[in-house]
C-alpha positions in Angstrom: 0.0 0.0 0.0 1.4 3.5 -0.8 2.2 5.2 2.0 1.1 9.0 2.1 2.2 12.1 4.3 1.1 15.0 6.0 3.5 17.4 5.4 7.4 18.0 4.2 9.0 15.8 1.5 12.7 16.2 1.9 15.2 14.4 -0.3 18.9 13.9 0.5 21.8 15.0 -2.0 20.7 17.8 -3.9 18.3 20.6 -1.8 14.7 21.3 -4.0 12.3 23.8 -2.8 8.8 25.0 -3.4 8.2 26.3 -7.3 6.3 27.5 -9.1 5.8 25.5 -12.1 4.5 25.9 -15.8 0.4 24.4 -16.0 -0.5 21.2 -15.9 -3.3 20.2 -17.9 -5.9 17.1 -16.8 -6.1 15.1 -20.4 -8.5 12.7 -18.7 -12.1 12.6 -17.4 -12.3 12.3 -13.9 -16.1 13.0 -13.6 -16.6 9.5 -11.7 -13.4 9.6 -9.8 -12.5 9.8 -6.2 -10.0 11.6 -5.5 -7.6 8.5 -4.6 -9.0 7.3 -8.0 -7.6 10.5 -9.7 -4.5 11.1 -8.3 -3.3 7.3 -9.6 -4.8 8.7 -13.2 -2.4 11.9 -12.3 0.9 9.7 -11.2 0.4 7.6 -14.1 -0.3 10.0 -16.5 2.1 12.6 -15.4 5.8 13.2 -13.7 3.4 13.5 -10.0 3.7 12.1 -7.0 1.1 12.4 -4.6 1.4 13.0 -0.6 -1.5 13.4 1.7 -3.8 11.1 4.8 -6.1 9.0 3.2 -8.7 9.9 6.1 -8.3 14.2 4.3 -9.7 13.2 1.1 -11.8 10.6 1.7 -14.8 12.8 1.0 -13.1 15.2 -1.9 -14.6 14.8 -5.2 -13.2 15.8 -8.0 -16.1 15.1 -10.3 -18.1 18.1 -8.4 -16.3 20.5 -10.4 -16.7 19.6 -13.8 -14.8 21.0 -17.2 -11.4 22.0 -15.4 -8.3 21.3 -17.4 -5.5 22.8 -14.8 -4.3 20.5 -12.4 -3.8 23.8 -10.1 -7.2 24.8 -10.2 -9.0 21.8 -10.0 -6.9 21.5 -6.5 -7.5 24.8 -5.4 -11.3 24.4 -5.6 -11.2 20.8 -4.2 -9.3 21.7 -0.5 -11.3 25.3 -0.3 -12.6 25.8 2.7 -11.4 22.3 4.3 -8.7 23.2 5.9 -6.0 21.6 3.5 -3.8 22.8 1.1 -0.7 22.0 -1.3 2.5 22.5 -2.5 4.5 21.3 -5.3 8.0 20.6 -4.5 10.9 20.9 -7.4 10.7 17.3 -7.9 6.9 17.1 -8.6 5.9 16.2 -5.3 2.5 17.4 -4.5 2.2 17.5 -0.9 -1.4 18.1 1.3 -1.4 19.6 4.4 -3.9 19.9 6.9 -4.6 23.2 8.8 -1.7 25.0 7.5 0.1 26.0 4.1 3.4 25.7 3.6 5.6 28.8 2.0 9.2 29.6 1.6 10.9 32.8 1.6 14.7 33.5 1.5 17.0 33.9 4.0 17.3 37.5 5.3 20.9 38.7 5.2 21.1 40.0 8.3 20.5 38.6 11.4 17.0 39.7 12.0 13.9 37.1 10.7 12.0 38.4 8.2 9.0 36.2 8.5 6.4 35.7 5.8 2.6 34.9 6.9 1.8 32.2 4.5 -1.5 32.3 2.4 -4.0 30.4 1.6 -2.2 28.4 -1.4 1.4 28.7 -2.2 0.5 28.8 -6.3 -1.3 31.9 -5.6 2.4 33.5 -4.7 4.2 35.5 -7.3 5.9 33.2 -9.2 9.5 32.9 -8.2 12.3 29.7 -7.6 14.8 30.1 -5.0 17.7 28.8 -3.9 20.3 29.1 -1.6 19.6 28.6 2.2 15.5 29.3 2.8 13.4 29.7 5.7 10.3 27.5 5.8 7.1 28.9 7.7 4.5 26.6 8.7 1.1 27.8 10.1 1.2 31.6 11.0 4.4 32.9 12.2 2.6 34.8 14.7 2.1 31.7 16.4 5.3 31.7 17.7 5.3 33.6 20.4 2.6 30.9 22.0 3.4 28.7 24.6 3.7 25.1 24.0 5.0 22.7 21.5 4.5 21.7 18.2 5.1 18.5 16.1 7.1 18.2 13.4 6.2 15.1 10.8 8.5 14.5 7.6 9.4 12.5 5.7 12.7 11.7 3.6 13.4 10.0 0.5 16.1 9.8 -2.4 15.2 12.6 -5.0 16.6 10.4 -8.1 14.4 6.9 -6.8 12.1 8.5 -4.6 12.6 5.2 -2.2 12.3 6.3 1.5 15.9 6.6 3.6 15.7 5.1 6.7 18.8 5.8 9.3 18.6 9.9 8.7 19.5 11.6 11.8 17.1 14.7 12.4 18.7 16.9 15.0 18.2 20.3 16.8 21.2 21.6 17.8 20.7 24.2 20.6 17.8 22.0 21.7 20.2 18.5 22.1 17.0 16.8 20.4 16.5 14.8 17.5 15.4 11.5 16.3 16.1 9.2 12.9 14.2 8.4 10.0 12.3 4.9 10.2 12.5 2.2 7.4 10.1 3.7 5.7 11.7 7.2 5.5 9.4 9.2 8.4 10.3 11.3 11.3 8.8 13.2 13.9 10.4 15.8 16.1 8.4 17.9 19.2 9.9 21.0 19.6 8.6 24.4 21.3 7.1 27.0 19.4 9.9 29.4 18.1 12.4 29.7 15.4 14.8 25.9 14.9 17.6 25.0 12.7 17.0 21.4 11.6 20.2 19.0 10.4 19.2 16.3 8.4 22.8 13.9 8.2 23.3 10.6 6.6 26.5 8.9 6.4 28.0 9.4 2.5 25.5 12.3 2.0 25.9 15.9 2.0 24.6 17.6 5.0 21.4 19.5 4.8 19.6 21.9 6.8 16.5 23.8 7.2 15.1 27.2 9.1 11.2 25.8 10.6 
């Protein structure tokens, strides 16, 4: 059985970020389609992979929004007002999230964060590509002033086979708290609300880390 996720696909040896990518156009009917239906129609029609609970979409239907040819739009319309949204990663990963969208924003050059509030769907951003080191805000940025903790789920895999890496350390420096990937590639970290510098390290791999 596939195995979906609920929020971060990170792959090992080359850093890819959020893009924004040229349309992709539905070729197919989906009128009679769940959405699980549709999105193995999408992987097998197009260079997709698919993230996402089973338990989010169990109710989506793609068929209630007939005539709509752009992948993008036909996504947009099915998580409105669900709480969920998406992002598609460089690689073509299209990635659900529940209760909170997912945006990037580059890494101010001086010492002060410049955080970003995200919005409701990262496609709606200006279209842009970046690279470099990157912040990535999840949820409102606001938030982090809040007492309490918050839980981190990922999930790592090769970005040539896509196959999961299992063995990945995950590690918070200043905190002296981490964890490592399971066999099938996932990881979750509880950390308290504020600004982290995650390491992701793998023995024969480049490191690679990321602002949260």
């Amino acid at each position: 059985m596939k195995l979906k996720i609920p929020l971060l696909v990170l792959t090992l040896l080359f850093p890819h970020l959020l893009h924004a990518q040229d349309e992709i156009e539905i070729t197919w009917d989906y009128k009679d389609l769940s959405f699980k239906e549709f999105v193995a129609k999408a992987e097998s029609t197009l260079n997709l992979r698919f993230f996402f609970r089973d338990e989010w979409v169990s109710d989506l239907k793609p068929g209630d929004f007939p005539g709509i040819t752009s992948l993008t739009e036909l996504l947009v319309n099915l998580l409105r007002d669900k709480s969920l949204f998406y992002f598609i990663d460089e690689s073509d990963n299209v990635v659900v999230t529940k209760n909170f969208a997912v945006k990037v924003s580059d890494a101010p050059r001086s010492g002060t964060r410049n955080y970003i509030a995200p919005t409701e769907y990262y496609d709606s951003q200006d279209k842009q590509k970046l690279s470099g080191n990157v912040f990535i805000d999840i949820g409102n940025p606001a938030d982090r002033f809040k007492p309490g903790n918050v839980t981190i789920t990922g999930y790592i895999a090769n970005r040539d086979t896509r196959e999961p890496v299992a063995g990945v350390t995950v590690l918070v420096q200043k905190l002296a708290t981490g964890t490592i990937s399971n066999g099938y590639g996932f990881y979750t970290l509880t950390l308290p609300r504020g600004v982290h510098l995650i390491q992701f390290t793998f023995i024969g791999m480049k490191e690679k880390q990321i602002n949260v």
